[in-house]
C-alpha positions as CSV (number, residue, x, y, z in Angstrom):
1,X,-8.1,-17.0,-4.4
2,X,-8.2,-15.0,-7.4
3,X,-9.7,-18.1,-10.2
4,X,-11.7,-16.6,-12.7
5,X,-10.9,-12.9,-11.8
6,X,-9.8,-11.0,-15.0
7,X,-7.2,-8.1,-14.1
8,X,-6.2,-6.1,-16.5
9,X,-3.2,-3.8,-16.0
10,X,-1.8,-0.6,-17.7
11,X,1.7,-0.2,-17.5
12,X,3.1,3.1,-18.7
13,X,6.7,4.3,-18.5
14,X,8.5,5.0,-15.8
15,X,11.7,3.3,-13.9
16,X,9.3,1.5,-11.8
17,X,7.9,-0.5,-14.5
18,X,10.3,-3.6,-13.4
19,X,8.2,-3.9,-10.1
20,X,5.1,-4.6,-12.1
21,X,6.8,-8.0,-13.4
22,X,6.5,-9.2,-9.6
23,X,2.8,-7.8,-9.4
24,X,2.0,-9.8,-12.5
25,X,3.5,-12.9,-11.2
26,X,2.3,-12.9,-7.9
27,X,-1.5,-12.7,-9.3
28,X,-0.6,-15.8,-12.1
29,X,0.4,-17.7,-8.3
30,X,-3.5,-16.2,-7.0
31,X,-4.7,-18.0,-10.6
32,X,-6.0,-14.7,-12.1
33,X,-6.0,-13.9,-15.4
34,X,-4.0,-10.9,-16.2
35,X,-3.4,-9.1,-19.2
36,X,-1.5,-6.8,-20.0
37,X,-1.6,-3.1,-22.0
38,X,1.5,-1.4,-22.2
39,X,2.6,2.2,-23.1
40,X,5.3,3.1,-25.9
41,X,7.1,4.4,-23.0
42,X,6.6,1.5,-21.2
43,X,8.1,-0.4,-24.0
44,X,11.6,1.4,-23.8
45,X,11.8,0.1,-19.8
46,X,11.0,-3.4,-19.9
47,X,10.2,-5.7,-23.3
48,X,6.5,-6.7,-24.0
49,X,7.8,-10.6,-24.3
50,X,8.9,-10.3,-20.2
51,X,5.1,-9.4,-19.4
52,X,3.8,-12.0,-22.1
53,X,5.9,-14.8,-20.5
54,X,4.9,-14.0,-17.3
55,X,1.1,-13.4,-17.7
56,X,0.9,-16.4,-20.6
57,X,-1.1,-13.7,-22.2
58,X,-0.3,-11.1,-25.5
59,X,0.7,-8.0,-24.4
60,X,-1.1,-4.8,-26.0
61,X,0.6,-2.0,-26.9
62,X,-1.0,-0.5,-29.9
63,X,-4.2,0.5,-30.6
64,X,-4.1,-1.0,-34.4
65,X,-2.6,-4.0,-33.5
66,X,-2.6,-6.9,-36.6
67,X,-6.4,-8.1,-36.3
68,X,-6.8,-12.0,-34.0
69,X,-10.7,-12.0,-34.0
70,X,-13.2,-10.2,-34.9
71,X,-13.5,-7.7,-31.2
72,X,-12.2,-4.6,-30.9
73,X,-10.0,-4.9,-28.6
74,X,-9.9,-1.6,-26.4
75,X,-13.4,-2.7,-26.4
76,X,-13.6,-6.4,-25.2
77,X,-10.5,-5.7,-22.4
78,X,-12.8,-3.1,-21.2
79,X,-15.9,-5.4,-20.9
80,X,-13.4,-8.7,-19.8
81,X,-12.0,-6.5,-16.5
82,X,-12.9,-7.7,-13.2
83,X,-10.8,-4.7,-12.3
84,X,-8.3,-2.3,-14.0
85,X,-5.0,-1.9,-12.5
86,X,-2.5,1.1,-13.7
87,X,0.9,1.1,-12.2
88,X,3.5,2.9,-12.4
89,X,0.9,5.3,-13.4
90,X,3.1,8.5,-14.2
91,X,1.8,12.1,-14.2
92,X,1.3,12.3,-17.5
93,X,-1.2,9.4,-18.0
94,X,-3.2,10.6,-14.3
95,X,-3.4,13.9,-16.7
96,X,-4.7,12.4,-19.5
97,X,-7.7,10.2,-17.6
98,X,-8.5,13.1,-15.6
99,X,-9.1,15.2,-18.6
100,X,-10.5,12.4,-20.7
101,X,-8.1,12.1,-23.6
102,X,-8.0,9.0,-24.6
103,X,-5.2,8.8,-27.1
104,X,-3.5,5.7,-27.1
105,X,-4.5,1.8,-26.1
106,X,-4.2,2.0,-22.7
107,X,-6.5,5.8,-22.2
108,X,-9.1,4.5,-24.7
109,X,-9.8,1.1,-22.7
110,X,-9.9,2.8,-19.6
111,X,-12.4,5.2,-20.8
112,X,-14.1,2.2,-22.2
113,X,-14.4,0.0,-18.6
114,X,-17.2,0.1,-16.3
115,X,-14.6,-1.9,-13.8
116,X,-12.9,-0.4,-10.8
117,X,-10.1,1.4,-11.6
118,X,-6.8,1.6,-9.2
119,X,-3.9,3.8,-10.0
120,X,-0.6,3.7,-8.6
121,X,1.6,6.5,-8.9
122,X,5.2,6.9,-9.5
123,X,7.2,9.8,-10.2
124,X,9.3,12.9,-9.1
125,X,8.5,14.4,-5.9
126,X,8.2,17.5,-7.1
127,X,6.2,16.2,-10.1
128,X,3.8,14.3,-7.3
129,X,3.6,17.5,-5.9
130,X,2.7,19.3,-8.4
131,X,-0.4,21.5,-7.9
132,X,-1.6,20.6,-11.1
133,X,-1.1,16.7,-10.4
134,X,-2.2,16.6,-7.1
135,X,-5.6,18.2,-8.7
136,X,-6.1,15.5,-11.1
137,X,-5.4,13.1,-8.4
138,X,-7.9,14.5,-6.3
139,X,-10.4,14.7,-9.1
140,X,-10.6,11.2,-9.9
141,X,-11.2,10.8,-6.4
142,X,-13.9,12.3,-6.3
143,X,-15.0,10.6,-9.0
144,X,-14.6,7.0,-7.5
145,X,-10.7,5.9,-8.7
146,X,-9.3,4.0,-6.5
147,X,-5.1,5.6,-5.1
148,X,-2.5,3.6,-3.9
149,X,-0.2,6.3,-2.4
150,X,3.2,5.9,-3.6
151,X,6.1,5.7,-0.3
152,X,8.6,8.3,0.6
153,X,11.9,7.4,0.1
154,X,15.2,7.9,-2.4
155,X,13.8,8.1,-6.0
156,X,16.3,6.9,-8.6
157,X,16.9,10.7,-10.0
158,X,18.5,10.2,-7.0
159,X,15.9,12.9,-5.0
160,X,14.3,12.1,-1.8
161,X,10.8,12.3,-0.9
162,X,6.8,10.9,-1.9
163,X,7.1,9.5,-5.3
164,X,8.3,6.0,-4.7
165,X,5.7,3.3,-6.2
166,X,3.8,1.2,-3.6
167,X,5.4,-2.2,-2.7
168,X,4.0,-5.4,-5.2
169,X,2.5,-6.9,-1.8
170,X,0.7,-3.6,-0.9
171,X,-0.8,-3.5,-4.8
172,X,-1.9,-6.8,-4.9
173,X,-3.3,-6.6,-1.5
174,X,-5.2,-3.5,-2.6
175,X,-6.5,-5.8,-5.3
176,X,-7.5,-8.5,-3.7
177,X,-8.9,-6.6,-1.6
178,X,-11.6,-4.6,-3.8
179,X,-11.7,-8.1,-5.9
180,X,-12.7,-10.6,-3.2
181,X,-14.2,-8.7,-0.3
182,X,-17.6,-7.4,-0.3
183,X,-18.0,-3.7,1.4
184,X,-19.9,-5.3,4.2
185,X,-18.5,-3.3,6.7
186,X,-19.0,0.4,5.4
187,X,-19.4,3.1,7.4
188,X,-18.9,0.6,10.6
189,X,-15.8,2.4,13.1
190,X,-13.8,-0.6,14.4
191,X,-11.0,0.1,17.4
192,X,-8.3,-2.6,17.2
193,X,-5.7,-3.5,19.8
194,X,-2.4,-5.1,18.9
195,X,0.4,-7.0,19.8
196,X,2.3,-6.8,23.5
197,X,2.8,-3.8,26.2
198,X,6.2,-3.0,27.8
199,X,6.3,-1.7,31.7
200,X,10.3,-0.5,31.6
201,X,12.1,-1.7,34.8
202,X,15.1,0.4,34.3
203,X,16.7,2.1,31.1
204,X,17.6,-1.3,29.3
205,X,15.1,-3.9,30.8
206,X,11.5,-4.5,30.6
207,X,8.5,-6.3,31.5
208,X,6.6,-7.7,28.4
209,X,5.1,-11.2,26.4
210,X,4.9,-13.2,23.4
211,X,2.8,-11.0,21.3
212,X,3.6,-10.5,18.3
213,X,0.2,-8.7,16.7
214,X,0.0,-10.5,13.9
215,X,-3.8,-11.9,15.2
216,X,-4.6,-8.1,15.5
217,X,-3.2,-7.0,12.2
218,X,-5.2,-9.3,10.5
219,X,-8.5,-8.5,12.1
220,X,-7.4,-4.6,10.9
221,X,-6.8,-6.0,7.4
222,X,-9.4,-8.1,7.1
223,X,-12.0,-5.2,8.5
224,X,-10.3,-2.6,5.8
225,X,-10.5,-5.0,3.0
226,X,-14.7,-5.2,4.1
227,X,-15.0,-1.5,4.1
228,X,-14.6,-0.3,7.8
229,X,-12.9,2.6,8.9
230,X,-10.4,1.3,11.3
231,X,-8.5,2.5,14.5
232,X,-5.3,0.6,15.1
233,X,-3.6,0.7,18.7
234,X,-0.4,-0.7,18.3
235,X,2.5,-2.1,20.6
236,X,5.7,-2.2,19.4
237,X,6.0,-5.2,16.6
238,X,8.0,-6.0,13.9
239,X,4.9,-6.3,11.1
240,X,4.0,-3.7,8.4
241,X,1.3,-1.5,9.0
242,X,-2.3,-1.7,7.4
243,X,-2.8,-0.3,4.5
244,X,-5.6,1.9,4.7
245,X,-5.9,2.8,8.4
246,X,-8.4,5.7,9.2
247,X,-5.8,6.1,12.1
248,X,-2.9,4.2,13.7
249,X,-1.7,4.8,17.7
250,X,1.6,3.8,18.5
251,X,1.7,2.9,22.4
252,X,4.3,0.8,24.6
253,X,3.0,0.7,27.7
254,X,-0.6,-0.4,29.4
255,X,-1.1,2.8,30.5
256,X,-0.7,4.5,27.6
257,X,-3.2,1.9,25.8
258,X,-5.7,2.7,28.1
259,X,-5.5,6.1,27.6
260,X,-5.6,5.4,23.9
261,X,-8.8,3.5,23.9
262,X,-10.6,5.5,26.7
263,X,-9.6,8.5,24.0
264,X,-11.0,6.8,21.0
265,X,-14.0,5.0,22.2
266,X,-16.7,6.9,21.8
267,X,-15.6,8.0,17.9
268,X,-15.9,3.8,17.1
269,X,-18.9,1.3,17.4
270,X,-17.5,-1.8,17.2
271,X,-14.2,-2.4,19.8
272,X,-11.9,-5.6,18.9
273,X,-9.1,-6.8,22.0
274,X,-6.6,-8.4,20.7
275,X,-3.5,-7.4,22.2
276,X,-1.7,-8.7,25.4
277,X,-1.5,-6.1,27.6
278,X,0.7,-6.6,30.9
279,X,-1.4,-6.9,34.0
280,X,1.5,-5.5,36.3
281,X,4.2,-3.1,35.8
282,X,6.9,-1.9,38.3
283,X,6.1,0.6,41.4
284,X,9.2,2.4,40.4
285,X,11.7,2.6,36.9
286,X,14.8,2.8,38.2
287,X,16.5,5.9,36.8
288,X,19.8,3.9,36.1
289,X,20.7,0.3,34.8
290,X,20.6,-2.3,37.7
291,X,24.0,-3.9,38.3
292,X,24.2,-7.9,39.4
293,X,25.1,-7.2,43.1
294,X,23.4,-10.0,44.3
295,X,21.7,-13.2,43.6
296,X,18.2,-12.5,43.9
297,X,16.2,-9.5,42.7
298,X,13.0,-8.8,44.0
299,X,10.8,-6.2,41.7
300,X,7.7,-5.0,43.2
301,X,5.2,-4.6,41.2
302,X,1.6,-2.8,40.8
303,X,-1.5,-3.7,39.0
304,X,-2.4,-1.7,35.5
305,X,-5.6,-1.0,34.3
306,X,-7.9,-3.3,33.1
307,X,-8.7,-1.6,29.7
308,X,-11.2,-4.7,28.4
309,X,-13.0,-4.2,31.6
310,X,-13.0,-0.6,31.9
311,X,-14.0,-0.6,28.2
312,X,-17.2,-3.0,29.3
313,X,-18.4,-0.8,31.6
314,X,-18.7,2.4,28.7
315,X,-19.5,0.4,25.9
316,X,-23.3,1.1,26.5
317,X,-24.8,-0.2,22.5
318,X,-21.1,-0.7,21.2
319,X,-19.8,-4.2,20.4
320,X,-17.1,-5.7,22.4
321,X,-15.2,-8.5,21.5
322,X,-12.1,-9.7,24.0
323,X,-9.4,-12.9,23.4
324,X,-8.2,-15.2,26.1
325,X,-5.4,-17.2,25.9
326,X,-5.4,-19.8,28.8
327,X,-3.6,-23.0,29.7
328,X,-5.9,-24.7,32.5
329,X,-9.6,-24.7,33.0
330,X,-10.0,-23.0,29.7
331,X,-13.4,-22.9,28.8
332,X,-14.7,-21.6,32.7
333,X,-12.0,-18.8,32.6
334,X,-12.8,-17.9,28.7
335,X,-16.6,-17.7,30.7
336,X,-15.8,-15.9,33.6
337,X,-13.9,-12.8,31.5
338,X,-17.1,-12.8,29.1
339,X,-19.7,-12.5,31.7
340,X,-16.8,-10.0,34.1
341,X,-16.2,-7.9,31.7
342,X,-19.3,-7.9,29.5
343,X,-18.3,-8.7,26.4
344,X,-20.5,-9.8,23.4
345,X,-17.9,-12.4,22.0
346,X,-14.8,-14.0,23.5
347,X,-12.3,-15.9,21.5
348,X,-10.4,-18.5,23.7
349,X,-7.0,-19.5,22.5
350,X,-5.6,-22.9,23.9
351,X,-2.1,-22.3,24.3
352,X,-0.6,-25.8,25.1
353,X,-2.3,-26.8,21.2
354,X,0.2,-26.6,18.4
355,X,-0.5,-23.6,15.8
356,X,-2.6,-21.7,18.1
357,X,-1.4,-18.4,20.2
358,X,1.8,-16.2,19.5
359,X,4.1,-15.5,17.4
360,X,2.2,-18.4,14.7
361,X,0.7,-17.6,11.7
362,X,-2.8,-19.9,12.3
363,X,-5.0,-20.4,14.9
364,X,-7.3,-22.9,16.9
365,X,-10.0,-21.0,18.8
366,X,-13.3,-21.6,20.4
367,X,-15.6,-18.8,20.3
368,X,-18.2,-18.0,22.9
369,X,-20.9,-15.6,22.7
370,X,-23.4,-13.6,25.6
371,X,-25.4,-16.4,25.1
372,X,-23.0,-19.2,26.6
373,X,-22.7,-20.5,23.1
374,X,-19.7,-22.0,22.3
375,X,-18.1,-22.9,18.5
376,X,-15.2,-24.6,18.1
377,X,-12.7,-23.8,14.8
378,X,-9.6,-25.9,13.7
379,X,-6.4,-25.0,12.4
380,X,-6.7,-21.9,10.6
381,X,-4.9,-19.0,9.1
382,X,-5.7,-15.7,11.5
383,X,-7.0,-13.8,8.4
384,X,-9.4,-16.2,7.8
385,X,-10.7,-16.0,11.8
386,X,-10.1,-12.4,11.6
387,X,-13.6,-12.4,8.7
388,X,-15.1,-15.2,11.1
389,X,-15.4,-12.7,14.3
390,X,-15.6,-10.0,11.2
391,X,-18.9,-12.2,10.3
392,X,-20.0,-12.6,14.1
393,X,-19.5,-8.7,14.4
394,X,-21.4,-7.9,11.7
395,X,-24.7,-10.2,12.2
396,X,-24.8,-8.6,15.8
397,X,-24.7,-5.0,14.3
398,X,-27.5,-5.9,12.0
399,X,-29.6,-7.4,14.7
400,X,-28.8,-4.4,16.6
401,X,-29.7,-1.8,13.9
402,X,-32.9,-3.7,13.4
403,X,-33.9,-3.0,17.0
404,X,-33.1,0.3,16.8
């Protein structure tokens, strides 16, 4: 994914320097190139020869280094960077690049690269804080440096709180992210759906499905990593939340989906369906647990909301895209919702095929458009078919700006 992307990463010292080892070596599996510029603080946490072995690079920690050719080599790391990585990036070094001091190897090649830059912090809470930190934070902001927010959580001086580096997955998604994808997406507003409702029948049981979100997350991913700003509605799953969300909704039952979407419709242009909300849910929620008094059990049941449709009927210019997942007569049903609840795409899932539907980490999918056209996909994973609809999504919006 990553072949012939140059990363170049500046470590400097803190306890979470250990965590950048994993960083490196999941990019070396993504075939990037990474080198390395470490810190004299860096130094005392984890041995340059750990990053060398791991990156199959030298390791820089000096700015007069013993001469190997003739570039200067702040210089030429700068100019080589697809993108510039600094993690743990600890108050002291955020300080420095803010205030453009470029004192050692790792200030003076930043200063030096025209690359994107992404910082991670780590540190003390109260350090994070800090008035004066948080102010050089927000300054490179503004001035276009990329933040991976650091986690809440128990910091090894043993204090709890924001401080925490990011996760190795979450930093080298960031990176991948701003590597690969092109901003094609900016300024777009897409509302997601995700993953299963639940319609309580009493205080321990409940009505719900296979669902496990993971199409949905995707599609939030994949539409973050192009640029969008993203509205997630969630139902209760067991998957990690987007990184960069403009907003996330937590919901467990249809109705309170619906009044989710209804809510956040009109702030988003673009409106993608992928959860599997329950089309019934009991009259009544019995107050206390049912006991097995008898041998049948008859629940009665009433009809939710149909959010996709109600959502057709509002939509007036915004872009609607729905999922089916059927098991007979596929292609007329996968019809019948597109033209019922006037959608601009549907994407039919065949759930008797093997790798396609819930719970699996591909796909097999045949999407149909207004038009009656239909395009049939293999096998594939669903963050791939999460930038195929992405793609779909976005030639529609063009052709739709053109006209107006």
């Amino acid at each position: 994914m990553l072949k012939g992307k140059t990363i170049v990463i500046g470590v400097s010292g803190g306890i979470a320097v250990y965590k950048i080892c994993e960083v490196v070596s999941r990019l070396r599996k993504l075939n990037a190139n990474v080198k390395v510029i470490m810190t004299k603080s860096a130094v005392e946490f984890v041995a340059p020869l750990t990053f060398q072995t791991l990156s199959n690079n030298e390791v820089y920690t000096e700015m007069f280094n013993k001469i190997s050719d003739w570039n200067t080599e702040h210089i030429s790391l700068a100019k080589e960077a697809d993108i510039f990585l600094i993690a743990p990036a600890t108050a002291n070094i955020i300080g420095k690049i803010a205030n453009g001091i470029a004192d050692d190897m790792l200030t003076t090649t930043v200063m030096a690269t025209k690359s994107p830059v992404i910082i991670a912090p780590a540190m003390n809470t109260n350090m994070y804080t800090n008035p004066i930190v948080q102010n050089n934070i927000e300054k490179l902001k503004q001035l276009g440096y990329i933040f991976i927010e650091p986690e809440e959580g128990i910091l090894a001086c043993g204090d709890k709180g924001v401080g925490r580096l990011a996760p190795p997955s979450d930093i080298v998604e960031t990176l991948i992210n701003n590597l690969v994808f092109k901003k094609d997406l900016k300024n777009k507003k897409i509302l997601i759906t995700a993953g299963p409702t639940m319609e309580e029948i009493d205080p321990v049981r409940y009505i719900t499905n296979h669902s496990t979100g993971k199409m949905g997350y995707a599609v939030a991913r994949a539409s973050i990593a192009r640029g969008a700003d993203v509205t997630l509605i969630s139902g209760t799953v067991t998957l990690e939340k987007p990184k960069g969300l403009k907003k996330y909704i937590q919901i467990q039952t249809a109705l309170e989906m619906y009044d989710a979407v209804m809510k956040e419709l009109d702030n988003n242009d673009i409106v993608i369906k992928t959860a599997a909300v329950a089309d019934y849910r009991p009259i009544k929620k019995e107050e206390d647990k049912i006991k097995k008094k008898q041998d049948n059990l008859v629940l009665s049941l009433t009809k939710n909301h149909d959010i996709l449709k109600a959502v057709g009927e509002k939509k007036g210019s915004k872009i609607l895209v729905g999922f089916a997942a059927e098991t007979t007569d596929i292609l007329n049903n996968a019809k019948e919702k597109l033209k019922k609840k006037n959608l601009d795409f549907i994407v039919l899932n065949d759930l008797k095929k093997e790798g396609a539907g819930f719970g699996s980490d591909t796909n097999i999918v045949s999407i149909i458009n207004k038009k009656g056209d239909i395009t049939h996909y293999e096998k594939m994973d669903k963050i791939n078919l999460a930038n195929i609809i992405l793609d779909m999504v976005k030639f529609k919006s063009s052709s739709l700006d053109d006209i107006n």
